[in-house]
N, C-alpha and C positions, 0 to 999 in steps of 0.2 A: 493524176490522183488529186481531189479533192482535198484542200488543208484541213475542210470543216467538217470531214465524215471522221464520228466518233468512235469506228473503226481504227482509225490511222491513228498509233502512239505520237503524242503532240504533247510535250510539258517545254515554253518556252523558258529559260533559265533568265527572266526578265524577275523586276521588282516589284510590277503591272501584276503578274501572273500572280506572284509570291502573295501580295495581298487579297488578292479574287480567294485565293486555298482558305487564309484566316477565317473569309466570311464563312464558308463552309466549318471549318472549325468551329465558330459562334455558332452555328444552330446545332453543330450535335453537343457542345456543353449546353444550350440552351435546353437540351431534349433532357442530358440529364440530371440539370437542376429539379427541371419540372416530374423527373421520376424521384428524386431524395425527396421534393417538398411532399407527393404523394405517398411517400414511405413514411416520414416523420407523420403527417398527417391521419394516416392510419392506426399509429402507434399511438396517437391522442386520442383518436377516438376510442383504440381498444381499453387505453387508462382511464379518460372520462366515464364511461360502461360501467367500470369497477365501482365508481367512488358512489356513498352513500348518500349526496347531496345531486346525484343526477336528475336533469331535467335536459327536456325537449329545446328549451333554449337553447343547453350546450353543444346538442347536436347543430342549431343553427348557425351557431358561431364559430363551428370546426368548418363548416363548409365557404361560411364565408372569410375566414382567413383564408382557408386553400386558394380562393378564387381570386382573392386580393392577392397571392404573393404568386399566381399564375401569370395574370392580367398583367401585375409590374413586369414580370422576366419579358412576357413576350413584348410589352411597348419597350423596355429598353434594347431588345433585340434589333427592333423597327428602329430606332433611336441611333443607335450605334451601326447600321446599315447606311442608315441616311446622311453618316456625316461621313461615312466611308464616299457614298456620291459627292458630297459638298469636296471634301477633296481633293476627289478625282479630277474634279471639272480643272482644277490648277495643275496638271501633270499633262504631259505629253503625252499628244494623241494617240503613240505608241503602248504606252502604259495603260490609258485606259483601254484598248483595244485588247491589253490582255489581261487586266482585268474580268472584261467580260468574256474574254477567251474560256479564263479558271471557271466563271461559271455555269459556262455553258458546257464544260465539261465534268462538272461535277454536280451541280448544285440544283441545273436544271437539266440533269440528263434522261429525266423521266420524266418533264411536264412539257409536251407539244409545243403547247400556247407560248409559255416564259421563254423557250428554245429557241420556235420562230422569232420574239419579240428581239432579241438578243441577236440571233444572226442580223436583222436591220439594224440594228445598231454597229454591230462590228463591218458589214458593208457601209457603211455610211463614214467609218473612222475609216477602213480603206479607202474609199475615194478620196479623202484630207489627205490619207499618204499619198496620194495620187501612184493607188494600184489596183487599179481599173478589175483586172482581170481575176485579182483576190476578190473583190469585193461581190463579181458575179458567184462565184463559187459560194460564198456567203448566200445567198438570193437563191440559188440553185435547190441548196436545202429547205428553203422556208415552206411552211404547209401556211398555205394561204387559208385555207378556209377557218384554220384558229384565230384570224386574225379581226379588228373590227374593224369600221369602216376607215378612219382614219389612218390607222395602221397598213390597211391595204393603197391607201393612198400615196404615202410617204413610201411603201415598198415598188410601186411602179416609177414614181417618181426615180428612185436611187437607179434602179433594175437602168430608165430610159440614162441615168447621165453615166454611168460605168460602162452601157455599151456606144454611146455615143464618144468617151473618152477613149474606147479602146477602139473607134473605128469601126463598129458592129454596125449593120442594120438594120438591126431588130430594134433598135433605141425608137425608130418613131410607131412600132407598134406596143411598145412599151409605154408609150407616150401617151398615146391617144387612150389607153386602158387609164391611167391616171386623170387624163380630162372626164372620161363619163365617171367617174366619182366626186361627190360632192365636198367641197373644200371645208378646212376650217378656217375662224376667223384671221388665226396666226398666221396661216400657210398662205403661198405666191399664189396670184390668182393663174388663168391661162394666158393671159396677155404678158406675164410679165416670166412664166414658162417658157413661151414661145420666142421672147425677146435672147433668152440664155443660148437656145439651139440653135441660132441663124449662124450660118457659116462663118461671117465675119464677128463672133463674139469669141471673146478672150475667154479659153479651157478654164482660166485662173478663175473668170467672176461666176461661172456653173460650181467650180470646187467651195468655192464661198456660199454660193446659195444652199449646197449639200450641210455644209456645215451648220449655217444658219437657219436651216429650214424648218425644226423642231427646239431650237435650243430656247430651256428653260429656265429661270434663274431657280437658283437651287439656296435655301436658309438651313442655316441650322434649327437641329431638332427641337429646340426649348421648351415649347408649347408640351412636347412628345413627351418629355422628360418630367417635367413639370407634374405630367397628368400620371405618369408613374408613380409615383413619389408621393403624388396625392390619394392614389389610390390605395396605394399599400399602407399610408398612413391611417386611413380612415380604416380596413380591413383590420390591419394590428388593434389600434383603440378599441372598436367594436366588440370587436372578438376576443380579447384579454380580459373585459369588462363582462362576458357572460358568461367566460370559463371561471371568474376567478370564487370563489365562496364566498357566501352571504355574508361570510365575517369583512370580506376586505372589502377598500373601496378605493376609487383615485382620490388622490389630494387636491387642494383646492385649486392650485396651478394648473395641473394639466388640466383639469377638465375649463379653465378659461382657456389656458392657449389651444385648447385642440377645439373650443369655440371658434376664437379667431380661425384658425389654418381651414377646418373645415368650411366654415359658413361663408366665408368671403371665399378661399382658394373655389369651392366647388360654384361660387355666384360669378364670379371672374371668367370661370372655366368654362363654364354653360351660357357666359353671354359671348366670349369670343368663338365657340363652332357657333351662336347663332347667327353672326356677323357674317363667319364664313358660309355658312348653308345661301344666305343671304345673296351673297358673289355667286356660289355655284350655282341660283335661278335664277339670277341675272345675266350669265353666260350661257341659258339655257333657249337658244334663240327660235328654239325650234316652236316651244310652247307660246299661247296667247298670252296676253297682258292679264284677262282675267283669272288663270290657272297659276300664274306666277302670283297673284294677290293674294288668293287664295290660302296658296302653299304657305306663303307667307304669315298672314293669321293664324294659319295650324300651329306654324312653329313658335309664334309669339306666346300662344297660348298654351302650346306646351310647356315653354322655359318657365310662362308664373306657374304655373303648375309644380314645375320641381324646384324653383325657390322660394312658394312657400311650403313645399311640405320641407325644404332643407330648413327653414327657417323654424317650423313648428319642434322638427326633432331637435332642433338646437335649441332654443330657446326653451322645451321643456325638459335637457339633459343639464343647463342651468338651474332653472326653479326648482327642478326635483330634487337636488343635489342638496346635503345642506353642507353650511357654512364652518370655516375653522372659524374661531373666535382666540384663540390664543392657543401658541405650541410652547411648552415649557420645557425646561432645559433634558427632564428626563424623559422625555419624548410624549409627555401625555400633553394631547389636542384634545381644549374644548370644542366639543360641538353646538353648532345654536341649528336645532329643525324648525319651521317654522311654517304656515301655512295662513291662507287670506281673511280665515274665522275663529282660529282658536290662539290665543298666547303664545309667544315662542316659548319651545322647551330646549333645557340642554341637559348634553350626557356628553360622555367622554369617550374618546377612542385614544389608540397607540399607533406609534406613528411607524412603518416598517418600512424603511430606506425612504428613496427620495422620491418613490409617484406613489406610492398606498399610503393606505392607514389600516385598521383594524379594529373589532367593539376589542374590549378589556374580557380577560377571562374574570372568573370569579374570585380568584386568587391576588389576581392584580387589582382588584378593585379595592378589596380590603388593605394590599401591602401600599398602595398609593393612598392611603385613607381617604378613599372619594365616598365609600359607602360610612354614613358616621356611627350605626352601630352594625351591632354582627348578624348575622344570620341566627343564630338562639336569641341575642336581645329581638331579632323579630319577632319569631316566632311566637318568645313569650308575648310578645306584646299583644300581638293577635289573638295569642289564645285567652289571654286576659279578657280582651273584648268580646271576645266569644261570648266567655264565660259572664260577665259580665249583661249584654245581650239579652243571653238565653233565662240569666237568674231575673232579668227584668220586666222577660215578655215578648223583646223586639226581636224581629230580624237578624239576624248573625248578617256578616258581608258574602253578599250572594254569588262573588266569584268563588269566596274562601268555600262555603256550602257545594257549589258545582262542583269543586276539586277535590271534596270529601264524596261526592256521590260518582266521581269517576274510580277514585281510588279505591271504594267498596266494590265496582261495577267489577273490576278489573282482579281483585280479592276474588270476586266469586269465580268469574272466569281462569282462573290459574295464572292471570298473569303479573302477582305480585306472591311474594316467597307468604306461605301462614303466620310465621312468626310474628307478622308485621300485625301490628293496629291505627285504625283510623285516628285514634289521637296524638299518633307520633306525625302525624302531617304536618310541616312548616312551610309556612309561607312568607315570601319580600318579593322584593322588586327589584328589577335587573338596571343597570346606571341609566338606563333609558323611562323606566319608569313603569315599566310593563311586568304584570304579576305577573307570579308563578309560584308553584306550591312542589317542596321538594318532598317523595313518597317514598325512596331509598337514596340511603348513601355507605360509604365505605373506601377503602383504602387497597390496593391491587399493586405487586411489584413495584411502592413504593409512590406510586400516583393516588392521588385521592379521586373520589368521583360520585355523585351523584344522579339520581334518577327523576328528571322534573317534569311537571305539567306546566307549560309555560300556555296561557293564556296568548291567544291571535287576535281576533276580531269576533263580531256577530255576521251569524249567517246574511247570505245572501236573501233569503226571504223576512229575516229580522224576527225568528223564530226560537232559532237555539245563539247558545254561546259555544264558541270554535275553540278548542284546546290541540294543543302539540305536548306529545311525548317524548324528550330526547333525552340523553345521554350524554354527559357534558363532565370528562374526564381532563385532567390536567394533562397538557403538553399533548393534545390531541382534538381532532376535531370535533364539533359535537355530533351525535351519531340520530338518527330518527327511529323513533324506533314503534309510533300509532300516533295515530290522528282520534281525535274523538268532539262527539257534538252532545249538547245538554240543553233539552228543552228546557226555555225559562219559565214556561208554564208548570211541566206537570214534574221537571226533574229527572224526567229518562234520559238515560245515557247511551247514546248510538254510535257504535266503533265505526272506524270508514272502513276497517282492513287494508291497511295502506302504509308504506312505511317512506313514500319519497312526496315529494312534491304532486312530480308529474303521475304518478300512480291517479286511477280514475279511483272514486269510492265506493264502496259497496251500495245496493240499491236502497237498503234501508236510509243510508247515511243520506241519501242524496234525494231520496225523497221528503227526508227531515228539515234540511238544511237549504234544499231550491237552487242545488248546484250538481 
């Protein structure tokens, strides 16, 4: 009876074996970690869907954490595999022998190729026991054609010294199948084959060559780990930074150190595989000098390729970023924004634990006294100017004007209560400095809240002026609630029909505005 037909009940009650089970173990928790991550993962995208600030980003950003914290599990899989090798190579031959006993009777008991690879091996540990006749039985099972060329090499090899150890003579036609295969650079040439099977050579220096014949030094994973760690780290940052709302942001800390770990860890990372790429066309002896050059340029020119565009996104998730300028004891951080052509501006954010921050609500701005009058001291004050303005001839302020010609637009269209009139419109600035004109407000289960036009930018074609509609209630997020463009020429007001970002705009809107 065959030891290695996986018919026959075989669990050795060895330590060898015991460890072989765990690796099996590792990949079915590795299976399902990777089913919770895509459980959790699901469950973000169906709450991201929900929230009123959705955008396309966030669907980016769900896919790429899932694939960051996939890619970690499986290299630390790989990682933790390898150093199971690295310590096997210090355990007796027994041990490792059943080691890969365990997994060739679990782990690969449905993949041909790893099966065969595995029975060579564990015939090659029987010979070290010097047990010849296990180690054919080993050999016996192997499907040769999964195997590649060197593998088939090393397996005629074993096949000729197990039957030449037990006496067989079959060993020199076993023999000679191993000389018509082409050597590798590591393995014995024929002369020094042939030196091992002469009658007068010591059984002991063949069981040495068996051993010696493939043996590779074996390092720990670092590199393996390393590249884990970095990937999951980049994965997390990215992707917390797209889910999180336009109000938060990171502090000014993390977004340096995760400069440093990124841009150096991924330039370290990507010049050591190209080192290695490098070794593995250099042992590549079968290619010409000029296809090895080659290959080599490609890959040169890949790596600047992905250190600077790792450089460009670094270096512009810096400059984009603006600046703390001071954190005060009650958590309000000045901010200093600043850019290559116009003055630095500052405004304030609140600081939320130790990696965010956040803008200030309306609320907090006034009880922090950062805004130094009120929201009615504005208002008046504007409408003073108005008035003032209008009694004189000039111009009113042409944003304040657009936000009364939205407000009326919107009057007409039912989407402001009748009660209301265009002269209760107030307008300020938000601690950043950007108008906005408030069109209702009121008080609800003890929360207060308002209804504003808050001023964006001018169109893409430099036609109209861009307003946002939202909804900006205490102890709550702000809500979108229309998009709207105003030509600065003639004053017409064009709804986009759209209440999110990512929402495309209605045709009118978009042929107004050149987006």
């Amino acid at each position: 009876m065959n030891y290695y037909d996986l018919s026959t009940p075989s669990t050795p009650p060895t330590r060898g074996y015991r460890l072989g089970l765990w690796r099996l173990r590792r990949q079915r928790i590795y299976r399902i970690l990777i089913a919770l991550a895509a459980i959790l993962t699901y469950i973000l995208l169906y709450l991201t869907l929900k929230r009123d600030d959705y955008t396309n980003d966030m669907l980016k950003a769900i896919v790429l954490l899932f694939c960051s914290v996939a890619v970690f599990l499986a290299l630390l899989l790989v990682a933790r595999n390898r150093i199971d090798v690295v310590r096997m190579r210090k355990r007796e031959v027994q041990e490792r022998h059943d080691y890969n006993y365990a997994m060739y009777r679990t782990l690969y008991k449905k993949n041909e190729k790893l099966r065969s690879i595995t029975l060579i091996q564990m015939a090659r540990q029987q010979i070290e026991l010097h047990r010849p006749q296990m180690a054919l039985q080993a050999l016996e099972l192997v499907k040769r054609e999964k195997l590649n060329v060197a593998q088939l090499r090393s397996f005629y090899f074993y096949q000729a010294a197990a039957a030449y150890l037990d006496a067989q003579e079959s060993w020199k036609e076993a023999l000679s199948s191993c000389y018509a295969i082409p050597q590798k650079p590591q393995q014995l040439s024929q002369e020094e084959i042939e030196s091992l099977f002469l009658p007068e050579s010591n059984p002991d220096k063949l069981v040495l060559a068996v051993s010696e014949w493939e043996e590779q030094k074996a390092s720990l994973p670092v590199v393996t780990t390393l590249a884990a760690i970095l990937i999951l780290y980049t994965g997390v940052y990215y992707s917390v930074n797209g889910l999180l709302s336009w109000r938060y942001h990171y502090r000014d800390w993390v977004v340096y150190v995760s400069f440093f770990v990124l841009f150096f860890g991924w330039t370290v990372l990507t010049l050591y595989w190209l080192v290695k790429l490098f070794r593995l066309i250099g042992k590549q002896t079968e290619k010409g000098k000029g296809a090895k050059t080659v290959q080599k340029i490609l890959l040169v020119i890949l790596w600047i390729c992905l250190f600077l565009g790792n450089s460009l996104m670094q270096v512009a998730q810096i400059f984009g970023s603006d600046a703390e300028v001071e954190v005060q004891p009650n958590g309000v951080i000045e901010i200093k924004h600043e850019n290559w052509l116009d003055p630095p501006e500052y405004y304030y954010n609140k600081a939320t634990g130790l990696f965010f921050r956040r803008t200030l609500t309306l609320d907090e701005i006034i009880e922090y006294g950062i805004s130094e009058e009120t929201l009615e001291d504005d208002s008046t004050a504007h409408a003073s100017d108005g008035e003032t303005q209008n009694d004189s001839g000039t111009e009113e302020d042409p944003l304040m004007s657009q936000a009364r010609a939205v407000y009326t637009y919107m009057k007409e269209h039912g989407e402001i209560a009748d009660d209301g009139d265009v002269s209760q419109v107030t307008a300020s600035c938000n601690a950043k400095g950007n108008f906005y004109a408030i069109f209702e407000s009121g008080e609800e289960n003890g929360n207060s809240w308002d209804n504003r036009l808050v001023y964006d930018r001018t169109s893409k074609n430099g036609e109209c002026e861009l307003f946002v509609y939202e909804r900006v209630e205490t102890g709550k997020d702000t809500q979108l609630l229309g998009f709207y463009a105003v030509n600065k020429t003639t004053g017409e007001v064009i709804s986009g029909e759209k209440t999110s970002w990512s929402e495309v705009g209605s045709e009118a809107y978009r042929e107004a505005t050149g987006e």
